[in-house]
Biopython code that builds the backbone (N, CA, C, O; Angstrom):
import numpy as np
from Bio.PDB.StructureBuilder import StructureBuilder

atoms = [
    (1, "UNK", "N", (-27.623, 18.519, -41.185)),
    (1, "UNK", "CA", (-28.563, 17.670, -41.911)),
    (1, "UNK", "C", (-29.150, 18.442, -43.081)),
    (1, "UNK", "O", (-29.543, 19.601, -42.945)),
    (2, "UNK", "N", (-29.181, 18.067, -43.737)),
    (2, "UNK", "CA", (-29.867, 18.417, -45.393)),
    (2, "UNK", "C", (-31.576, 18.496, -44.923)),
    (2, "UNK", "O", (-32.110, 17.868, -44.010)),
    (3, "UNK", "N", (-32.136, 19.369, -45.762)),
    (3, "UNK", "CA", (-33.546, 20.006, -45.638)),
    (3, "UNK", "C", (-33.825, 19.318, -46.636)),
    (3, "UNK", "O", (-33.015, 19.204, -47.556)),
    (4, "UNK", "N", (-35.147, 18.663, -46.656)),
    (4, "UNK", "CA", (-36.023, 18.508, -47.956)),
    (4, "UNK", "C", (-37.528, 18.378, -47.817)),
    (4, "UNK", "O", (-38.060, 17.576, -47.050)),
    (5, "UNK", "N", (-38.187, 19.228, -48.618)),
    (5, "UNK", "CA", (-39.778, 18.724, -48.674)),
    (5, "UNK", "C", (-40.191, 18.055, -47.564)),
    (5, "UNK", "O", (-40.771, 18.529, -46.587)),
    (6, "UNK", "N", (-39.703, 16.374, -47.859)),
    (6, "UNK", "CA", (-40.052, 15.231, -47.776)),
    (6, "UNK", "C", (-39.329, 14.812, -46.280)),
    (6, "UNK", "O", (-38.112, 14.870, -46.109)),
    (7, "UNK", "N", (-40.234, 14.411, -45.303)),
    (7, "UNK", "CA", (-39.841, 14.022, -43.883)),
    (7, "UNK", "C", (-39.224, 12.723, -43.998)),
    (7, "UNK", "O", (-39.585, 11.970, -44.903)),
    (8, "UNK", "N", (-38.174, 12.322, -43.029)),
    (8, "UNK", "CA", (-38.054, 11.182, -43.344)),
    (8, "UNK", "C", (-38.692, 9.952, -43.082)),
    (8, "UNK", "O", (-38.230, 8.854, -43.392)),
    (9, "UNK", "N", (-39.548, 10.114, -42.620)),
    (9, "UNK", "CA", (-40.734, 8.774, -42.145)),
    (9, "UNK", "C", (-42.264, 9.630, -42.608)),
    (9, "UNK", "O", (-43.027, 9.977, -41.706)),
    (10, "UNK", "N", (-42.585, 9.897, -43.968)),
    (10, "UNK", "CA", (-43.618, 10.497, -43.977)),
    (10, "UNK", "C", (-45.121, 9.729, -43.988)),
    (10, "UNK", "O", (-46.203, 10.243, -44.272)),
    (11, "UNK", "N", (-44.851, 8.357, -43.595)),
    (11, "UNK", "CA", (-45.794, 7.306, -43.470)),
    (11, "UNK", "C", (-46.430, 7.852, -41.849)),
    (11, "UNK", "O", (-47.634, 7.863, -41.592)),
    (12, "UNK", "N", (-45.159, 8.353, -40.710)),
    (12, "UNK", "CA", (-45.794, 8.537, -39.567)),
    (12, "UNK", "C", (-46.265, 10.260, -39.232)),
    (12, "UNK", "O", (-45.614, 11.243, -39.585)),
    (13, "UNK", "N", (-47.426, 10.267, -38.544)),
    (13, "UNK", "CA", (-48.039, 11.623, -38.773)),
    (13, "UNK", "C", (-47.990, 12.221, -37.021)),
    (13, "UNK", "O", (-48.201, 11.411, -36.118)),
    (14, "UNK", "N", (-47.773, 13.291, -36.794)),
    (14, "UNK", "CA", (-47.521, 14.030, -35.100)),
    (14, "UNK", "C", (-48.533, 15.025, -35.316)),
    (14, "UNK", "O", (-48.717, 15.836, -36.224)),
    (15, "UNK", "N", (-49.236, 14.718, -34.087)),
    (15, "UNK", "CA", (-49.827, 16.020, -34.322)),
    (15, "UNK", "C", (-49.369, 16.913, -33.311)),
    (15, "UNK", "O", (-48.878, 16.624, -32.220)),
    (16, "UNK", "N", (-49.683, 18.508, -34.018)),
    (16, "UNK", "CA", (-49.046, 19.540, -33.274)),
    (16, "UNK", "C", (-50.174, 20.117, -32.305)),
    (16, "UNK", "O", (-50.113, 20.336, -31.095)),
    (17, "UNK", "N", (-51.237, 20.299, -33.221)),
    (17, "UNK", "CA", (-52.391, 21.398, -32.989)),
    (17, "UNK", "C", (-53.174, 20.075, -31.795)),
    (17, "UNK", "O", (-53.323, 18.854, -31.735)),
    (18, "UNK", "N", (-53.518, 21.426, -30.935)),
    (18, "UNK", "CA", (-54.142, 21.122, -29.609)),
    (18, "UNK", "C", (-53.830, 19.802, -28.870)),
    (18, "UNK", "O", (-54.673, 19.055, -28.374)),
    (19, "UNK", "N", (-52.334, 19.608, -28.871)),
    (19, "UNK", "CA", (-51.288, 18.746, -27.846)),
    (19, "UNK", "C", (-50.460, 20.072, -26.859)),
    (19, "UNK", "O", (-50.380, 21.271, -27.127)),
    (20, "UNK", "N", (-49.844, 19.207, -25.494)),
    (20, "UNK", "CA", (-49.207, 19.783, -25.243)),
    (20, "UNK", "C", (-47.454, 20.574, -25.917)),
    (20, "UNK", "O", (-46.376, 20.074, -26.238)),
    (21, "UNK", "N", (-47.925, 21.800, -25.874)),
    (21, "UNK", "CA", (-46.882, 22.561, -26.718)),
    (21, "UNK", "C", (-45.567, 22.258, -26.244)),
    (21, "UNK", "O", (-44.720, 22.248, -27.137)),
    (22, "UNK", "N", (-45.004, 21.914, -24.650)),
    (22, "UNK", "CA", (-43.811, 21.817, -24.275)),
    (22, "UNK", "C", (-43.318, 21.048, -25.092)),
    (22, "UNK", "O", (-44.104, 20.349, -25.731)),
    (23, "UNK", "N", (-41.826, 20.914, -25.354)),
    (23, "UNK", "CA", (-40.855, 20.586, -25.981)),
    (23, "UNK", "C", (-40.748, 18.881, -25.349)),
    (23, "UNK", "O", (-40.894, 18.030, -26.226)),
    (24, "UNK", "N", (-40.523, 18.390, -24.016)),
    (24, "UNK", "CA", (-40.366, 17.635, -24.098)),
    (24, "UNK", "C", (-41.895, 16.683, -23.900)),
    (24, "UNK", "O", (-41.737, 15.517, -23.540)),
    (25, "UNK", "N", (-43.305, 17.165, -24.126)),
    (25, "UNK", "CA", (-44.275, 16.546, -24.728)),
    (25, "UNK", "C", (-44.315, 15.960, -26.311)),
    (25, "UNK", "O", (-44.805, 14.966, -26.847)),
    (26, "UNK", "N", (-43.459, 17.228, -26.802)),
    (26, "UNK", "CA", (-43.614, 16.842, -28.317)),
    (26, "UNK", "C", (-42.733, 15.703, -28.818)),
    (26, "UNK", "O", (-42.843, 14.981, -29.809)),
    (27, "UNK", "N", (-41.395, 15.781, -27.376)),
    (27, "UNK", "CA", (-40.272, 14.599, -27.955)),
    (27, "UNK", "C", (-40.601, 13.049, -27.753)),
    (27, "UNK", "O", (-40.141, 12.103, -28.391)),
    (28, "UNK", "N", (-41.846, 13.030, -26.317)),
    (28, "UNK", "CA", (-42.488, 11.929, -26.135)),
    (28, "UNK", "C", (-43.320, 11.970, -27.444)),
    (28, "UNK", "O", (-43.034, 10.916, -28.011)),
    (29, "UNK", "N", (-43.810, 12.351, -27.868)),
    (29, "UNK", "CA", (-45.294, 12.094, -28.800)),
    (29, "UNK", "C", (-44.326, 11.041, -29.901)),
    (29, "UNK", "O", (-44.796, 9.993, -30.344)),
    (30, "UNK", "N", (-43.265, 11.411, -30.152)),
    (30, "UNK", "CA", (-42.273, 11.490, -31.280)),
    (30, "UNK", "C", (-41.864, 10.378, -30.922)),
    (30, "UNK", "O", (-42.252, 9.423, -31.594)),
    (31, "UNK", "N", (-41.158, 10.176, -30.020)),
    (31, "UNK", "CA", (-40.422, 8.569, -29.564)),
    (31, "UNK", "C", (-41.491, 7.236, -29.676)),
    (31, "UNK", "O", (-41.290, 6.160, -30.240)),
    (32, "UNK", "N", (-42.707, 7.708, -28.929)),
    (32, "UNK", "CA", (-43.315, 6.720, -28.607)),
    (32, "UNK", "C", (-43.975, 6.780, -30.279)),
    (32, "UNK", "O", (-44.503, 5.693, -30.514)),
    (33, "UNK", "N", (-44.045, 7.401, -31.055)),
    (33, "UNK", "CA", (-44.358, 7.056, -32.532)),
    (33, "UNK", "C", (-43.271, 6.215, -33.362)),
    (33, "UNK", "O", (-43.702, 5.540, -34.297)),
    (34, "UNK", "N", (-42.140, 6.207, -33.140)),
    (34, "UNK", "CA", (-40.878, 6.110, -33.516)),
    (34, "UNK", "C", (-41.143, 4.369, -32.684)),
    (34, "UNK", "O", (-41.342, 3.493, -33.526)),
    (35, "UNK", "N", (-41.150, 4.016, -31.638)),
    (35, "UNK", "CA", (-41.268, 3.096, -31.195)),
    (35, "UNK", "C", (-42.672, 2.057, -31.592)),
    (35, "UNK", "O", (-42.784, 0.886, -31.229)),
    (36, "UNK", "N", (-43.645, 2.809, -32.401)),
    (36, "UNK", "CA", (-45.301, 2.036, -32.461)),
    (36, "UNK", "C", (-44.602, 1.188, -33.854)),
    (36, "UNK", "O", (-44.510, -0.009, -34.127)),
    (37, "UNK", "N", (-44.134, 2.573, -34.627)),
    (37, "UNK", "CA", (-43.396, 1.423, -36.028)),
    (37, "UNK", "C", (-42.222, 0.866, -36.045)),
    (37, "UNK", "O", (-41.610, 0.990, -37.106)),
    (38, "UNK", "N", (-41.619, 0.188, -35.055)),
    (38, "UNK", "CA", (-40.807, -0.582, -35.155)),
    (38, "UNK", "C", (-39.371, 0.189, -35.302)),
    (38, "UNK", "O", (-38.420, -0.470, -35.721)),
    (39, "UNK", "N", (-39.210, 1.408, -35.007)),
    (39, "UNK", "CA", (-37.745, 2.162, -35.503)),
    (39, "UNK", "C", (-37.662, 2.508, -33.619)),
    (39, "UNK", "O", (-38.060, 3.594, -33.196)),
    (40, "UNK", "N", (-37.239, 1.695, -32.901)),
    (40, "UNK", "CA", (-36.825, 1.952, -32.058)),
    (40, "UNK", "C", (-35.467, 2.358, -31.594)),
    (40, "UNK", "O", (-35.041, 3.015, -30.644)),
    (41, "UNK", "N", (-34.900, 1.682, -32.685)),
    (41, "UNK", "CA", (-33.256, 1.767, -33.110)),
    (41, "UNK", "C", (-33.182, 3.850, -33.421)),
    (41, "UNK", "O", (-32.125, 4.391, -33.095)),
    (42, "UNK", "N", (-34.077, 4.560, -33.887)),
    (42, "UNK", "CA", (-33.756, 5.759, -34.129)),
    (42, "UNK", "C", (-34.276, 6.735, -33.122)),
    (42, "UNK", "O", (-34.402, 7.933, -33.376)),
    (43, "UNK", "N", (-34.548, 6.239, -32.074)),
    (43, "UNK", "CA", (-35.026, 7.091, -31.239)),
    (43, "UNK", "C", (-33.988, 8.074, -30.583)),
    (43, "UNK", "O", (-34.232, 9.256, -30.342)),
    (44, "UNK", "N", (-32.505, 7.275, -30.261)),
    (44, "UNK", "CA", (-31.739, 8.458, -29.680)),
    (44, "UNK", "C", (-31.111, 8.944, -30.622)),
    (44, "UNK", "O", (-30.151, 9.600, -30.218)),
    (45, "UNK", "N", (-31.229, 8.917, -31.844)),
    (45, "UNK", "CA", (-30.870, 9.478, -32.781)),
    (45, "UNK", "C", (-31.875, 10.925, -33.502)),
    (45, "UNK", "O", (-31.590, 11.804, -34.316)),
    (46, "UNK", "N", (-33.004, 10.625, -32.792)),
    (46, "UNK", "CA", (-34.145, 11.598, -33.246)),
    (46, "UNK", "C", (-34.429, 12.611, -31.259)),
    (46, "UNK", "O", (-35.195, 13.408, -30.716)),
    (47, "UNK", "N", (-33.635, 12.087, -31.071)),
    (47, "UNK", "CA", (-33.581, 12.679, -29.550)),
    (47, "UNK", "C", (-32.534, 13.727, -29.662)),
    (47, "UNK", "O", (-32.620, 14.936, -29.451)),
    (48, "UNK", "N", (-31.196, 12.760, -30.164)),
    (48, "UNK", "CA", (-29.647, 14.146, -29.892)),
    (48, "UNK", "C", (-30.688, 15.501, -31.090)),
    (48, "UNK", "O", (-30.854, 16.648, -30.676)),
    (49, "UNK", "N", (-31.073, 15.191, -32.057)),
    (49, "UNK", "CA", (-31.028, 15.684, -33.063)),
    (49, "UNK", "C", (-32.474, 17.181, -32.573)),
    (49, "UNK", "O", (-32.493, 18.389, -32.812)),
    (50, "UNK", "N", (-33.217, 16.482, -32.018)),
    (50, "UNK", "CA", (-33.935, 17.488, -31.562)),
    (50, "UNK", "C", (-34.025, 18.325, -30.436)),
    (50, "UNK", "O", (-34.907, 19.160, -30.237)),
    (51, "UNK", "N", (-32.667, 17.949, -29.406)),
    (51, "UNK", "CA", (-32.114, 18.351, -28.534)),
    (51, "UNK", "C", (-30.974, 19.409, -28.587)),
    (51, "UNK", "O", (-30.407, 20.107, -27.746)),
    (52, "UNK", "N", (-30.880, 19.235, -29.915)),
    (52, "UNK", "CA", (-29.221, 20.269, -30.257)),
    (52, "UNK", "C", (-29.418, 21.644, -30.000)),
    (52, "UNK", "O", (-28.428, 22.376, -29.992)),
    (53, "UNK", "N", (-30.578, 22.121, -29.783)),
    (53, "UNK", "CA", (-30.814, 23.633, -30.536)),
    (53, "UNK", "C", (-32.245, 23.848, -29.050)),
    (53, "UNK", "O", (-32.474, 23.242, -28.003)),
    (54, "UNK", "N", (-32.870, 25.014, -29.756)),
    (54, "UNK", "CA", (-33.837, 25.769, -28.809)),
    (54, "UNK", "C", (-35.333, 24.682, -29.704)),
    (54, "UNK", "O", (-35.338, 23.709, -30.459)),
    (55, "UNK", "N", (-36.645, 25.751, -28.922)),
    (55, "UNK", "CA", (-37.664, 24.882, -29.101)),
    (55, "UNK", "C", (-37.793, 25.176, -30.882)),
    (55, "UNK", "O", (-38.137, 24.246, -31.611)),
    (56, "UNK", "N", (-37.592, 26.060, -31.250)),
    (56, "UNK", "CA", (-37.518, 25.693, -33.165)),
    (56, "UNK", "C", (-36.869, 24.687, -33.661)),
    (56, "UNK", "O", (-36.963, 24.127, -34.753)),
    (57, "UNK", "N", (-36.029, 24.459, -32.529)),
    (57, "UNK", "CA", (-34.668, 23.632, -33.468)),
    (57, "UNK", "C", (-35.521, 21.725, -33.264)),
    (57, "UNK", "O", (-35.370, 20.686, -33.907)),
    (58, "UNK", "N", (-36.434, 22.119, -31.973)),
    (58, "UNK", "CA", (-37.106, 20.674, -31.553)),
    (58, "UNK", "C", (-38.243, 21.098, -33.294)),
    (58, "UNK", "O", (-37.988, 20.556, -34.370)),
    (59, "UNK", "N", (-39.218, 21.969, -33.133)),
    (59, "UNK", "CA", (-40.092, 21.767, -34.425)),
    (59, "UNK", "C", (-39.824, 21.664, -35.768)),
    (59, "UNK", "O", (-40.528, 21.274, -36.698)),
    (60, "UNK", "N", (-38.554, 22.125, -35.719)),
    (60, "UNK", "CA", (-37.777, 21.874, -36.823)),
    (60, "UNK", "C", (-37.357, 20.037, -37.284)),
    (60, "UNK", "O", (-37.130, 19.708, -38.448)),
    (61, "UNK", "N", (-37.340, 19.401, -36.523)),
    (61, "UNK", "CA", (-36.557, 18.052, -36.583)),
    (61, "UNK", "C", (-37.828, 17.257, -36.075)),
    (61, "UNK", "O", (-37.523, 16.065, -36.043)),
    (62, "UNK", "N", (-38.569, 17.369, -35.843)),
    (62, "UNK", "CA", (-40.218, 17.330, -35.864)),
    (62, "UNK", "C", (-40.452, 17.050, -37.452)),
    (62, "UNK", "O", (-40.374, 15.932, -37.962)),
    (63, "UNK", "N", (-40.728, 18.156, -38.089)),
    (63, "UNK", "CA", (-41.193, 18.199, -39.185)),
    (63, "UNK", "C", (-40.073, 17.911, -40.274)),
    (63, "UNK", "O", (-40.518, 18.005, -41.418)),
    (64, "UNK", "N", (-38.625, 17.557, -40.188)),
    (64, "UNK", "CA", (-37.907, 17.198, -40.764)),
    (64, "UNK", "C", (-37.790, 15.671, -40.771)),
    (64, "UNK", "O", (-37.227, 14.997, -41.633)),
    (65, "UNK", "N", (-38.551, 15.139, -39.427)),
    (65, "UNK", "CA", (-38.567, 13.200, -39.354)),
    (65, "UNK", "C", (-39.554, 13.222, -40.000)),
    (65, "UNK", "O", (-39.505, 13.244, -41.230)),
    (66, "UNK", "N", (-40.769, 13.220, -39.268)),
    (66, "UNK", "CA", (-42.642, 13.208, -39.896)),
    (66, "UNK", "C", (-42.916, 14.001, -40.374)),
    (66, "UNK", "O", (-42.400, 15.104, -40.556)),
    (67, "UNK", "N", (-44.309, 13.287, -40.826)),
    (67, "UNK", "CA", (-45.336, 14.167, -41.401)),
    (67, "UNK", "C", (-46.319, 15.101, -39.802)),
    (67, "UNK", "O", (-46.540, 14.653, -38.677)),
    (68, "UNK", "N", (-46.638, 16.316, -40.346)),
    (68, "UNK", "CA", (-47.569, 16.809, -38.958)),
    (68, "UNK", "C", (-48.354, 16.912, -39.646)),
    (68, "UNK", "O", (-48.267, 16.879, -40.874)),
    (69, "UNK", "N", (-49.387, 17.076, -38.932)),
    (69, "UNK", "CA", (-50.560, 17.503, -38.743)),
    (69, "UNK", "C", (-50.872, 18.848, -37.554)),
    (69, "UNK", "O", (-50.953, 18.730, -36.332)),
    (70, "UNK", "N", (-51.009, 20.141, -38.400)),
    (70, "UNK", "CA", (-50.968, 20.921, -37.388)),
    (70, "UNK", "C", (-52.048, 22.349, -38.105)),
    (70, "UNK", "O", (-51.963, 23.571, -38.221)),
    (71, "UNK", "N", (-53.097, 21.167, -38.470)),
    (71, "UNK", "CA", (-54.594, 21.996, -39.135)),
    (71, "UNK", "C", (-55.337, 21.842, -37.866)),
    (71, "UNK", "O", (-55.254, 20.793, -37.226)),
    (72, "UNK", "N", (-56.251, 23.104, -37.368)),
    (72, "UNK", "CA", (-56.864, 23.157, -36.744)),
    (72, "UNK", "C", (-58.106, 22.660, -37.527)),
    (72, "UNK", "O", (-58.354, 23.422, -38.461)),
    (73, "UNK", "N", (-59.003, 21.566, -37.428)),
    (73, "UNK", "CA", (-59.653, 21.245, -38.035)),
    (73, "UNK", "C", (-61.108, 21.910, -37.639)),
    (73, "UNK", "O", (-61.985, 22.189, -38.456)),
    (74, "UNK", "N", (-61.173, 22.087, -36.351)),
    (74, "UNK", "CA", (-62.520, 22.813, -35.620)),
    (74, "UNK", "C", (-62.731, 24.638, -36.832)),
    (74, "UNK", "O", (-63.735, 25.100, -37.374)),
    (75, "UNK", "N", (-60.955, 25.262, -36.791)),
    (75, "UNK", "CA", (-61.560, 26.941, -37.567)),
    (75, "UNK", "C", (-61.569, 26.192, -38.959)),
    (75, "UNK", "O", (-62.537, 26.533, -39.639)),
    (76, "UNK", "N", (-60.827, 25.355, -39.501)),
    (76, "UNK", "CA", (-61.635, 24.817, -40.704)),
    (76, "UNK", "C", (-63.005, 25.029, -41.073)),
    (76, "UNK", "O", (-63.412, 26.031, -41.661)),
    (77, "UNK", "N", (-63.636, 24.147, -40.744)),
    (77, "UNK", "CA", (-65.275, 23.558, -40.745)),
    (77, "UNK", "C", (-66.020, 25.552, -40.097)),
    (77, "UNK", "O", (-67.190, 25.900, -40.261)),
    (78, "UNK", "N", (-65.318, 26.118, -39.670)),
    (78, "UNK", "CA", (-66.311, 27.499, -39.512)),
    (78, "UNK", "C", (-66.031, 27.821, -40.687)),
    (78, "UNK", "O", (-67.075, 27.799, -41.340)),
    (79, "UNK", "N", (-64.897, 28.202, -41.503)),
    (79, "UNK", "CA", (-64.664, 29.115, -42.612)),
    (79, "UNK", "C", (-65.092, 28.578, -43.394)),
    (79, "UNK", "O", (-65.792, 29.371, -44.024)),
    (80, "UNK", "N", (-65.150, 27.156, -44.030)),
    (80, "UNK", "CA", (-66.350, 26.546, -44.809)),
    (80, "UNK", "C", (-67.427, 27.061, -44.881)),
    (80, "UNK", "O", (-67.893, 27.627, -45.870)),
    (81, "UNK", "N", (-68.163, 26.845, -43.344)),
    (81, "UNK", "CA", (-69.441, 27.305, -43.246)),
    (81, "UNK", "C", (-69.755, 28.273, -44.132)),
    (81, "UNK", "O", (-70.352, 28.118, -45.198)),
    (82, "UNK", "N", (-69.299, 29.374, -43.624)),
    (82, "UNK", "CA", (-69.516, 31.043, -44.044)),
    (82, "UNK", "C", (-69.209, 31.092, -45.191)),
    (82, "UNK", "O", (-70.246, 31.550, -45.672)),
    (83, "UNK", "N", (-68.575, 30.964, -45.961)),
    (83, "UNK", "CA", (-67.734, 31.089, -46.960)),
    (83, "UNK", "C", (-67.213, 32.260, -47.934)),
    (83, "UNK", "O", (-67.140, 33.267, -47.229)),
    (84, "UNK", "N", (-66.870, 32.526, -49.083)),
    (84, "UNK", "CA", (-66.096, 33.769, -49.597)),
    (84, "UNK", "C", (-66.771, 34.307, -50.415)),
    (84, "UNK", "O", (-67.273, 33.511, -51.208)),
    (85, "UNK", "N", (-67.112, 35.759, -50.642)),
    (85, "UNK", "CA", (-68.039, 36.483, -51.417)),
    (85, "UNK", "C", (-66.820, 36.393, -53.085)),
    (85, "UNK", "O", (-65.653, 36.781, -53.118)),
    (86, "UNK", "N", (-67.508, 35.851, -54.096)),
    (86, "UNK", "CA", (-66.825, 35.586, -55.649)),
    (86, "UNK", "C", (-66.649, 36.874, -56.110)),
    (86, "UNK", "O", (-65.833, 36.937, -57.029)),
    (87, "UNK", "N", (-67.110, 37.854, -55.798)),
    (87, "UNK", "CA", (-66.189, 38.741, -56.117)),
    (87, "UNK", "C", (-64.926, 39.890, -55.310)),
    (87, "UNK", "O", (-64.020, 40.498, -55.880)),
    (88, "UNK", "N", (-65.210, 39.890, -54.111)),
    (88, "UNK", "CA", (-64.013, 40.557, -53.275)),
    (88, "UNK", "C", (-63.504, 39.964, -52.474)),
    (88, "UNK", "O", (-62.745, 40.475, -51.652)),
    (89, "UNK", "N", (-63.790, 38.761, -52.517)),
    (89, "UNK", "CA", (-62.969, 36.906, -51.708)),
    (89, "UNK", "C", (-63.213, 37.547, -50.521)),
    (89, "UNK", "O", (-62.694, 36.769, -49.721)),
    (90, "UNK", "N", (-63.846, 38.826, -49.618)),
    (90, "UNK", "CA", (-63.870, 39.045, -48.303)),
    (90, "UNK", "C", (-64.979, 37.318, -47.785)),
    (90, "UNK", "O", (-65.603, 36.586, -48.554)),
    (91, "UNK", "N", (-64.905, 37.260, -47.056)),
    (91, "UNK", "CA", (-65.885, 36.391, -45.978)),
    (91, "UNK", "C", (-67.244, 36.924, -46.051)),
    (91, "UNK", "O", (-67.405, 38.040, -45.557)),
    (92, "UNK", "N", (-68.430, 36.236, -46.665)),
    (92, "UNK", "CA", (-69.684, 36.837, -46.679)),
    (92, "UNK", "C", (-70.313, 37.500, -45.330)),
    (92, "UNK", "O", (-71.353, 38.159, -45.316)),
    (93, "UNK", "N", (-69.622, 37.254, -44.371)),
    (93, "UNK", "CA", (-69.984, 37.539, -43.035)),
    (93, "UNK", "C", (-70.072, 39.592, -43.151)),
    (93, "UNK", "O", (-70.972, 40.416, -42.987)),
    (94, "UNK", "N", (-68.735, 39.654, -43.479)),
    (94, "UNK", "CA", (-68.950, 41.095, -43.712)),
    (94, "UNK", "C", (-68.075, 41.855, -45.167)),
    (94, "UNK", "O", (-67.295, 42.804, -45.073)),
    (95, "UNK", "N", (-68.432, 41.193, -46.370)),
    (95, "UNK", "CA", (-68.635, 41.270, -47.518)),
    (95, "UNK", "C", (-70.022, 42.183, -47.517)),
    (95, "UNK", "O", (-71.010, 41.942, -46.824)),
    (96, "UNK", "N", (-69.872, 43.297, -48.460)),
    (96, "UNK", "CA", (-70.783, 44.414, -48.333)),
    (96, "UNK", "C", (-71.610, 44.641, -50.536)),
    (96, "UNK", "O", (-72.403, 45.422, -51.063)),
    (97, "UNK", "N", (-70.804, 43.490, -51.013)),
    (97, "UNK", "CA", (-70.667, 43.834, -52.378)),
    (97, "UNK", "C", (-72.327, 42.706, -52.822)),
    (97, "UNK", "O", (-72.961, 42.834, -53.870)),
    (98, "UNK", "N", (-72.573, 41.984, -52.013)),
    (98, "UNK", "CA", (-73.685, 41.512, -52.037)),
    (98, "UNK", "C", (-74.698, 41.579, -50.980)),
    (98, "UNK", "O", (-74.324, 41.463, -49.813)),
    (99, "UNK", "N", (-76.037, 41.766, -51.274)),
    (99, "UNK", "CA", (-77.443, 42.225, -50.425)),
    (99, "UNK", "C", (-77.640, 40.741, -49.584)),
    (99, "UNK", "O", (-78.581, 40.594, -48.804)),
]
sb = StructureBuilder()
sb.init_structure("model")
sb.init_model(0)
sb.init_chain("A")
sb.init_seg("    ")
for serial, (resi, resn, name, xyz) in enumerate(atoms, 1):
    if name == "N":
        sb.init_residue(resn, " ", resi, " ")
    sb.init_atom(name, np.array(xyz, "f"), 0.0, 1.0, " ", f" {name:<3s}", serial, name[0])
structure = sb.get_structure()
């Protein structure tokens, strides 16, 4: 299969971050998404395909159908918080270049 950017259903979104990591959790998450929009017809087709290989070869064909989502949004919103000293981009937390 050809690689590109662009997933091929990038309308549907999986999330990775804080689901179960097993392989065949992620292939349910995937089917039963595959089945909410009406592409039920591609499910064993998004099954052989993520079945061929080891668990990369499943995140691989993951992120080659959909779009993910695999931002931890919780360490987000801390590193906001705190944020970056403008002149040595360290983390003001222990950035030493300002009092």
């Amino acid at each position: 299969m050809l690689k590109t950017d662009e997933p091929k259903y990038p309308n549907i979104t999986i999330d990775l971050v804080g689901e179960d990591g097993n392989a065949f959790a992620i292939m349910a998450r995937c089917t039963q998404a595959l089945k909410r929009n009406g592409l039920s017809d591609q499910v064993q087709a998004f099954r052989s395909e993520a079945t061929s290989g080891d668990y990369n070869n499943v995140l691989m064909t993951v992120m080659s159908w959909f779009a993910v989502d695999a931002v931890d949004t919780d360490d987000e919103e801390d590193d906001d918080s705190e944020g970056d000293c403008s002149m040595c981009e360290e983390s003001l937390e222990y950035c030493e270049c300002e009092d």
